[in-house]
C-alpha positions in Angstrom: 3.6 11.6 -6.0 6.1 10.7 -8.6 4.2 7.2 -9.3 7.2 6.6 -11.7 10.4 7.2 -9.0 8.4 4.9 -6.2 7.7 2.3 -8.5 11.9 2.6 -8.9 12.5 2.6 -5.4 10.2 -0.7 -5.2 12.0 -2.8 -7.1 15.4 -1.1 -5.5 14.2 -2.5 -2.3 12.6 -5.9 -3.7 16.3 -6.7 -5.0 17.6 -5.8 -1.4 14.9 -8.2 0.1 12.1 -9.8 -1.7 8.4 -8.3 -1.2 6.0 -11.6 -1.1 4.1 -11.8 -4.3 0.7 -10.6 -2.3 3.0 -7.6 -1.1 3.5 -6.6 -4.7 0.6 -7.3 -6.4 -1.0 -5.2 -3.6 1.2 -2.2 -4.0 0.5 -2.1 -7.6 -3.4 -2.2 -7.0 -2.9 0.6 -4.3 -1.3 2.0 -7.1 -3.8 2.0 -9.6 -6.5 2.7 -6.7 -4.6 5.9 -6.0 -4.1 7.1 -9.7 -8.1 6.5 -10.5 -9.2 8.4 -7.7 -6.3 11.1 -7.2 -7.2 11.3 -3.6 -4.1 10.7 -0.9 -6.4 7.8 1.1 -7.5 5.0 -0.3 -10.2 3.2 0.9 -10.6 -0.5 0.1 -13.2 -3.1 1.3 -12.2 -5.2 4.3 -9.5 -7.9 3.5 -12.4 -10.1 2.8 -14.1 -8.9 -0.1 -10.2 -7.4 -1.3 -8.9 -10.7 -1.2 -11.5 -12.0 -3.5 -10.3 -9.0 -5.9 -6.8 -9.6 -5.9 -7.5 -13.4 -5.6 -5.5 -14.0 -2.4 -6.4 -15.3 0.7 -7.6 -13.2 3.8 -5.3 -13.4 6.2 -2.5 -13.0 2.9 -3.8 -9.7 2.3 -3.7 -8.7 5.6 0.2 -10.2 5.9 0.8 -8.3 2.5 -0.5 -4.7 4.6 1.4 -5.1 7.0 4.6 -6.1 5.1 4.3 -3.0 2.8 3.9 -0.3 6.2 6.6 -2.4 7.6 8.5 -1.6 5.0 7.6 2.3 5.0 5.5 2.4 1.6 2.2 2.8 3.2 -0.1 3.4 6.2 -2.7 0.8 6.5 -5.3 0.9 9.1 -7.6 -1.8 8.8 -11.5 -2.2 8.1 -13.2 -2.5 11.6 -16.2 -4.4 10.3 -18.0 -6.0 7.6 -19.6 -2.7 6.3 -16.2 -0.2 6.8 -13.7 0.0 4.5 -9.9 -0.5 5.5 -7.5 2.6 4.5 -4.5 3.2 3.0 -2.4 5.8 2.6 1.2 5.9 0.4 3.9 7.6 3.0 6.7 6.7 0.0 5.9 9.3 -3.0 9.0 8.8 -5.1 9.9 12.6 -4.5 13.0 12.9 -2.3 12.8 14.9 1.0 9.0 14.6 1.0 8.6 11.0 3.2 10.8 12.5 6.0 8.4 16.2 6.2 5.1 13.7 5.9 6.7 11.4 8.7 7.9 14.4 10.9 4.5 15.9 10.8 2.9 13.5 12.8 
């Protein structure tokens, strides 16, 4: 992933059409998830515990994962209890030609 080119393209689409401020903050925590583990799934605490984290409401955080795999930056499938963890997954990598072989593939 070319953190520095997606981070580009972010802020090429937020001046298109405005991410909400929970959108954003959590792309860049996926962000920093992703570079401190180096592993292609991230996998976060349900939107309960995150949203104590990134100090947003539940149901904002939840509203924020949808709006970012709406928007094609990541795959989100969410936490299916208390004790599981929600997953994420960047389908954007900042590398041209890479997002259409990744979608293709499924």
């Amino acid at each position: 992933m070319n953190e520095t080119k997606l981070i580009e393209e972010f802020w090429k689409d937020c001046e298109r059409a405005n991410f909400s401020k929970e959108a954003t903050v959590l792309f860049f925590h996926l962000l920093y998830l992703q570079r401190q583990n180096k592993e292609t799934e991230i996998y976060l605490h349900p939107a309960a515990l995150l949203s104590k984290v990134i100090g947003f409401a539940q149901a904002a955080v939840n509203s924020a994962s949808e709006e970012l795999q709406k928007r094609g930056y990541i795959e989100y499938q969410a936490a299916e209890g208390e004790r599981t963890s929600g997953i994420y997954r960047f389908v954007k990598t900042g590398t041209k030609g890479v997002e259409s072989k990744q979608t293709a593939s499924k």
